[in-house]
N, C-alpha and C positions, 0 to 999 in steps of 0.2 A: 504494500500500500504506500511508504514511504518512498520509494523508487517511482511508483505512478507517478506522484505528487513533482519530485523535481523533473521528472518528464516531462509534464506537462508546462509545468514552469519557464524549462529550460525553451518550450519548442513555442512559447507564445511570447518569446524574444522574439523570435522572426518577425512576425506581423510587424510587433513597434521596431523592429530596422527598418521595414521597406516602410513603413507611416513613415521614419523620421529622415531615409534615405529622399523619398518623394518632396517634404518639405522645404530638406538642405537642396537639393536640386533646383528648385521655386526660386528659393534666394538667391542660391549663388548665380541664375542665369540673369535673372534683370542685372547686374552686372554688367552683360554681354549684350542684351539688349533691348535696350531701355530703349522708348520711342524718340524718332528722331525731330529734333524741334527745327532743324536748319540741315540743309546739305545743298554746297557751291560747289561751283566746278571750280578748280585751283586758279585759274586765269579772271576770275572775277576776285579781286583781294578785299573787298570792303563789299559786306550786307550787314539788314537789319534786321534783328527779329527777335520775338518777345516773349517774356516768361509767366507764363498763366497759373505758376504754382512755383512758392519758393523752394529750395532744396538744393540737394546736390547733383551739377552737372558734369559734364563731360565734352571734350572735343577729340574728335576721333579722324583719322585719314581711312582714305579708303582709295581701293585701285586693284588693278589684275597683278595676281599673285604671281611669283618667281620673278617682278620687275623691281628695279631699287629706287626708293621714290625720294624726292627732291625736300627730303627733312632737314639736312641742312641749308637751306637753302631761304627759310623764312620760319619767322616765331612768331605765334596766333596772341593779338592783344584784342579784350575784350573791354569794354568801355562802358559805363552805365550814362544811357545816355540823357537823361532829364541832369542826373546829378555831375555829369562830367569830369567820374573818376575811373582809373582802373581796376579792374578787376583782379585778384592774387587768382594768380595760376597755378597749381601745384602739380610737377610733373608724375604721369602715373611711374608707380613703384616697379610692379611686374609686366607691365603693359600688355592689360591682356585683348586678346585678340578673338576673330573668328574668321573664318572661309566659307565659301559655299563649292568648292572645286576650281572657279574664275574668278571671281573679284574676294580680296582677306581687307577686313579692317583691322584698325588696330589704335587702340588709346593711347592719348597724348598724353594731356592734361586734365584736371579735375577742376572745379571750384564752386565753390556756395555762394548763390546768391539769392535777392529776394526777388518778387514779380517787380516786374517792371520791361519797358524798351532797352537794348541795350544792341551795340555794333560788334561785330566781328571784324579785324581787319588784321591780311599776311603782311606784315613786315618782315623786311631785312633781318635775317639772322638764324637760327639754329634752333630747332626740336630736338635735338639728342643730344648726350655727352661727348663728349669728347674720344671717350672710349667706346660708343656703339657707333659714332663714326669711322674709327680707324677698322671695329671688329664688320664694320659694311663695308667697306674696303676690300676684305680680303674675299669677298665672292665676286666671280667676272657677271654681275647680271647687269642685262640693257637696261638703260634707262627707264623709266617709265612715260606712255603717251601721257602728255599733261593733258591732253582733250577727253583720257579717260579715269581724272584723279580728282579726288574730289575730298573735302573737307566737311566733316558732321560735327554740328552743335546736338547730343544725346544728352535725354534722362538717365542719371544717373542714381546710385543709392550710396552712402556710405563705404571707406574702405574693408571697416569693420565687417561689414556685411558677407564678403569674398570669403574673408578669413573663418569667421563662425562658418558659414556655409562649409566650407574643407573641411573643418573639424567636425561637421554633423556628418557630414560622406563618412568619413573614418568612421567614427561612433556605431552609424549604423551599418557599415559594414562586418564589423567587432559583433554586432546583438544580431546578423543572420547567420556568421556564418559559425558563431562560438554557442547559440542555442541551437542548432543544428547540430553540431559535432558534438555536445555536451547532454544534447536531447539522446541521440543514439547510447553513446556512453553512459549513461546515468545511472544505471542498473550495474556496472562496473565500480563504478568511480565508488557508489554506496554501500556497494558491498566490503569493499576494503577498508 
């Protein structure tokens, strides 16, 4: 009887992994794709466009994949524009990305702001380190068409939010696959 019991125990981990696997999933993707408030084509360097919910956003490149895109080549400044200051930019950590097989975006920058109008505009200067430069350097890929590159203002959430997300994936991977192998065994393990 006491063996049924951590059986049962052990095998109704499962479900709360995949509940909690399903969740961290939720999370972690608006991350990746948050809806887009703004996308230019790289050759228009200055639009405007506006924030209908405060929070955290994002600006993201986008273009066909295996091309090297002209990151160093200009740094995204955002402006609020009634109150005509700029916006802190903070450059993504891991920069995360996504593909569909032909066109891969990928995160720049973050920043928080509240609703309002505000400008987007490429200046002169540099998206990357110093060292994701030299380390783009060292693959021979073509340039990228700039007629097919293009610059996203996204909804974003918290970085915070990535991070929990990965740790719930773990988690509930740990409660399918340890009440599974622990659900079999149980009658072992209690009998010893």
């Amino acid at each position: 009887m006491e063996t049924t019991m951590f059986q049962i125990f052990f095998f109704c981990l499962i479900p709360a992994g995949v509940f909690i696997l399903i969740t961290a999933i939720k999370l972690a993707r608006k991350s990746f794709n948050g809806d887009i408030i703004l996308e230019i084509p790289f050759q228009r360097k200055i639009s405007n466009f506006e924030i209908s919910k405060s929070g955290v956003y994002s600006i993201w490149h986008k273009g066909p994949i295996f091309r090297k895109a002209p990151l160093n080549k200009f740094r995204p400044l955002i402006m609020n524009e009634v109150m005509k200051e700029e916006i802190t930019l903070i450059p993504s950590i891991f920069r995360p990305n996504s593909n569909n097989g032909i066109t891969g975006s990928m995160e720049l920058f973050r920043f928080s702001v509240p609703v309002g109008k505000y400008q987007l505009e490429l200046r002169e200067g540099s998206s990357v380190t110093k060292a994701e430069h030299v380390i783009s350097g060292l693959f021979p890929l073509k340039m990228v068409d700039i007629e097919n590159y293009y610059i996203q203002v996204r909804e974003s959430q918290p970085f915070y939010y990535v991070v929990i997300g990965i740790l719930l994936i773990s988690l509930s991977g740990l409660l399918i696959i340890g009440g599974l192998v622990f659900g079999i065994l149980a009658d072992q393990l209690i009998t010893k």
